[in-house]
N, C-alpha and C positions, 0 to 999 in steps of 0.2 A: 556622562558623569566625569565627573573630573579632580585631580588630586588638589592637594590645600595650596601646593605652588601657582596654582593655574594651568595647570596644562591636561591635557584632554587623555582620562586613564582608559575609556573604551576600547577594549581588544578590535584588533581590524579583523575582517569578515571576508570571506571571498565565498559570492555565488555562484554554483559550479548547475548549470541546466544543463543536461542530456537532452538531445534533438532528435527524432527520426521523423517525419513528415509530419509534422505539428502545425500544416500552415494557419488550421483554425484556430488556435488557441496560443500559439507563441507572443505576439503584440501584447496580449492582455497580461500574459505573465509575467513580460520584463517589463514592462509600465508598473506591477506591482511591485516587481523588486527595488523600481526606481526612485517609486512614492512612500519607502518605506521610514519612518519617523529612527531610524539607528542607519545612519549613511553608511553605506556600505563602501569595500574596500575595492572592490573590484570583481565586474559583471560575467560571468566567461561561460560562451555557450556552446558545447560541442557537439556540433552536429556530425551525425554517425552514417554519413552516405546517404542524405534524404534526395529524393523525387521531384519535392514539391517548390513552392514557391519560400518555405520557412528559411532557408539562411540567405534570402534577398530581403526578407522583410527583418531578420537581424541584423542585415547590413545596414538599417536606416537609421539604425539607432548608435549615434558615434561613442555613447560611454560603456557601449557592451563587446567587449572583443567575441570573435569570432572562431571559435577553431574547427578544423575542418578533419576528416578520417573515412577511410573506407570503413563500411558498416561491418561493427563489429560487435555489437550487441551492447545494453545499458552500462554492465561491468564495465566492458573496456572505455566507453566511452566515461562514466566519472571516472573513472584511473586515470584516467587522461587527464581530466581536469584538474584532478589535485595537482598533477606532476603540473600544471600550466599556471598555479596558483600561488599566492606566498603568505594570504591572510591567517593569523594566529585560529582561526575559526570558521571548520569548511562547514558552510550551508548549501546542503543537496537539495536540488527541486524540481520537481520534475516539470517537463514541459505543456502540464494541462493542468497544473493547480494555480489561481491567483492568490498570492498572499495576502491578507489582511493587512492594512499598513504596520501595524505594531510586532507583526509577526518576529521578527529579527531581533527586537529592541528588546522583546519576552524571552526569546531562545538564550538571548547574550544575559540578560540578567539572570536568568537561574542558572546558569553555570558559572557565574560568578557568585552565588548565593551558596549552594552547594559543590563545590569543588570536589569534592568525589566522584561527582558521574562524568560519565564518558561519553552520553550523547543526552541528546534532547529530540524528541520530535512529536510531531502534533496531530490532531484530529482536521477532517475536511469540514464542512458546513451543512448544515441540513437538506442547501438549495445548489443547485448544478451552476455552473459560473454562465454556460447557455443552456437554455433548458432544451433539449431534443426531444419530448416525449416523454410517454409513461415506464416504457423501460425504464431510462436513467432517472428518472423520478424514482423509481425503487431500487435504485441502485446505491444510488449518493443518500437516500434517508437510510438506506440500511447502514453502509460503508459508517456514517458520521454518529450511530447510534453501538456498533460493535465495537466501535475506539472512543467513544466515550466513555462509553462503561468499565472500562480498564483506564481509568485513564490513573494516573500513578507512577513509582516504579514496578517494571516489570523485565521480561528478559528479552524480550523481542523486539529492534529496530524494521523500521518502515524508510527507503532513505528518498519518499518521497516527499519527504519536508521534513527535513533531520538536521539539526547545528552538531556538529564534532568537532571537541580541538583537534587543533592539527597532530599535537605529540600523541595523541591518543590513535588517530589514523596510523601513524609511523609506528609506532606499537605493536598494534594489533595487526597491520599491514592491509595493503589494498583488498578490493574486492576478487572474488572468484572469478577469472576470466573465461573458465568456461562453461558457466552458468549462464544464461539467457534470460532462466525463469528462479524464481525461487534465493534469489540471490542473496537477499537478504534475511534470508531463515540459514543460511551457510556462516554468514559473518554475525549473525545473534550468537551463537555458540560460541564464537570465537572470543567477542564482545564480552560477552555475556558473566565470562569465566575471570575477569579481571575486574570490569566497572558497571555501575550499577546504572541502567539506562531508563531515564523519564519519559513518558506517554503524558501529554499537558493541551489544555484544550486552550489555551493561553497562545499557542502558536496554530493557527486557524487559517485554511485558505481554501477557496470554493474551486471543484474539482469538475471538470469535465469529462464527465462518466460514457461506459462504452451505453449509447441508445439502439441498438438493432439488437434481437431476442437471440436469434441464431448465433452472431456472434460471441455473446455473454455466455451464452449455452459451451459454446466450441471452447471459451476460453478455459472457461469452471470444468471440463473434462480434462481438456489436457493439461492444467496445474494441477488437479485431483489426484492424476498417476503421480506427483510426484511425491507425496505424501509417504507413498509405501516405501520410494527408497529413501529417502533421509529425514523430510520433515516431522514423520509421525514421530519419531522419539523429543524432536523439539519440543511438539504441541504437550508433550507430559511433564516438561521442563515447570516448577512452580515458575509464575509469574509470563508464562506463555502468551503469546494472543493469540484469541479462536475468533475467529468471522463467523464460525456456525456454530452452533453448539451440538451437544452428542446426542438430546433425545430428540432433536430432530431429524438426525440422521440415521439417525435408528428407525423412528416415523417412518420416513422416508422407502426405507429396508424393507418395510414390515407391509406396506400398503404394494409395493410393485411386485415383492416377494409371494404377497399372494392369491394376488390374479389367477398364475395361470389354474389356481382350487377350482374357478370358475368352471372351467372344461369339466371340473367333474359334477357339480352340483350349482345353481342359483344360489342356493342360501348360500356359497361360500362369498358370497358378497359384502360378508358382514366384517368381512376381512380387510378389505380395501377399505370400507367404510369407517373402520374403528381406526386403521392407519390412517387416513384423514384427518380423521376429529384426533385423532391425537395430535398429528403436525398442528394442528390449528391452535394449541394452546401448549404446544411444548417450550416457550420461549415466553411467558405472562409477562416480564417485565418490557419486553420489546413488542409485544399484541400492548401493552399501556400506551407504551411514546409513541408508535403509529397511531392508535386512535387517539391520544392526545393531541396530538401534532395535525394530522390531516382528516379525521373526524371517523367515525364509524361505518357510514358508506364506503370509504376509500379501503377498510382493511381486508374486505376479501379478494380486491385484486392485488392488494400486497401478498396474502400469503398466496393467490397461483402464483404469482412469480417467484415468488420466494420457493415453493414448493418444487417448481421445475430446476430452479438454480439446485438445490437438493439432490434431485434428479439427476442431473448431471455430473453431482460430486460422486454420489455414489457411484454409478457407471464410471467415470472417471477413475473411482477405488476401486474397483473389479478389473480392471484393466492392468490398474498398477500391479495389482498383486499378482495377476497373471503375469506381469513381465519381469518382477521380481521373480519367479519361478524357472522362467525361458533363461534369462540373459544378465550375466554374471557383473556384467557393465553396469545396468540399470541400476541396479541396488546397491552398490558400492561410492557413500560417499565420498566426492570429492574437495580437497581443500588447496586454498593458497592459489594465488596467482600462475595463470602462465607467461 
């Protein structure tokens, strides 16, 4: 866009990709950002002490600078980036999303449409950028149907595909650096309390989902603990994002909860049974867009999967709360930079 003088008004842009062993999906991602229809200011990918072959195959690419760090987890590595950056507007991405080509050119416009928010960020695709399988097949259709449906103002950034001005960054000040996990439910709060932050299906990129069962499993427990120390007061915040909703984890509660009746009687079978059928239609508007989307046969192995991920949250919640209990650390939010 441009002013009535002639001269070009688009705020400059700096995309800031955190790196850690990304070899499979890093190429795709900065060919996205490259191909992007709002040219960007400048490309910068920090990689945070990777393994693999991902910052040789960075280096191929002469318009993406490179910054290099002992790993020090996703926080430090965007902190890093902004400090390496100087675009009027940081676009965060993570290293397994391909953007859409318009992605940027949508971010930059509605923060120029609406000048009161503070960030912008977007939904994934319904289809995995490589498909691995049927895990991430239920991964990426669920991920791109829980952020849809929120999509709006709301209170919760995602800063894996997120535009923020830059004075807005300075502001509210960088990420948690000694958060790992959860990083972004730390600086929603923070956000949250000054500017009003958009969810827009308008900025869109396909995501390369975790495909192996155990590990999805592994992850969905150990973020679950984190729930009990700080994020549960989030999730009650109006305008919150929830990836699961409550009466399925109640479902969930209620079908494992009552197994071990089994030991004392058969009939108590009607326990797990009715917990079942219950998960199975605790979420109607998401049993729609699945059998919409991938047809009627496909939605009973959406909801095992779905079911187990559950599984794991809960166990995940039981742990937490146990360690909220134990260790005075655990439960004790922290804030601000180290």
């Amino acid at each position: 866009m441009a002013d009535t003088d002639g001269t070009d008004a688009r705020p400059t842009v700096s995309v800031i990709i955190p790196n850690y062993n990304y070899e499979k999906t890093i190429a795709a991602v900065v060919e996205s950002v490259l191909a992007q229809t709002h040219p960007v200011h400048e490309v910068v990918v920090v990689d945070d002490g990777s393994s693999d072959r991902s910052p040789e195959i960075v280096r191929g690419y002469p318009d993406v600078r490179l910054v290099t760090q002992a790993n020090g987890g996703v926080s430090v590595a965007r902190n890093r980036g902004a400090k390496e950056t100087t675009g009027e507007i940081l676009f965060f991405l993570d290293s397994d999303i391909a953007l859409e080509p318009d992605a940027i050119a949508n971010a930059v416009a509605l923060l120029r449409e609406q000048p009161d928010l503070g960030c912008v960020h977007g939904v994934v695709g319904k289809r995995a950028l490589f498909d691995d399988g049927p895990v991430e097949r239920y991964r990426v259709l669920h991920e791109h149907w829980w952020r849809r449906r929120a999509t709006g103002r709301v209170s919760t950034v995602f800063f894996a595909m997120c535009a923020i001005r830059r004075e807005v960054w300075e502001e509210v000040g960088p990420l948690d650096e000694t958060l790992r996990e959860a990083e972004d439910v730390e600086y929603s709060e923070r956000l949250a309390e000054r500017y009003p932050i958009l969810l827009t299906e308008t900025v869109a990129g396909r995501h390369d989902d975790e495909h192996r069962l155990g590990a999805m499993l592994t992850e969905q427990y150990r973020r679950s603990q984190l729930l009990v120390a700080f994020a549960a007061a989030h999730r009650f915040r109006p305008g919150a994002l929830k990836a699961n909703r409550m009466p399925g984890v109640l479902a969930t509660a209620v079908t494992w909860g009552s197994l071990p009746l089994l030991l004392l009687s058969r009939k108590a079978a009607v326990g797990p049974a009715l917990g079942l059928a219950w998960f199975a239609v605790a979420d109607p508007g998401l049993a729609r867009f699945v059998i919409r989307d991938r047809g009627l046969r496909y939605y009973p192995a959406f909801v095992g999967y779905h079911f187990l991920l559950h599984s794991a949250l809960v166990a995940g919640v039981a742990r937490g709360a146990v360690r909220a209990l134990t260790d005075r650390d655990f439960r004790r939010p922290r804030h601000g930079a180290s």
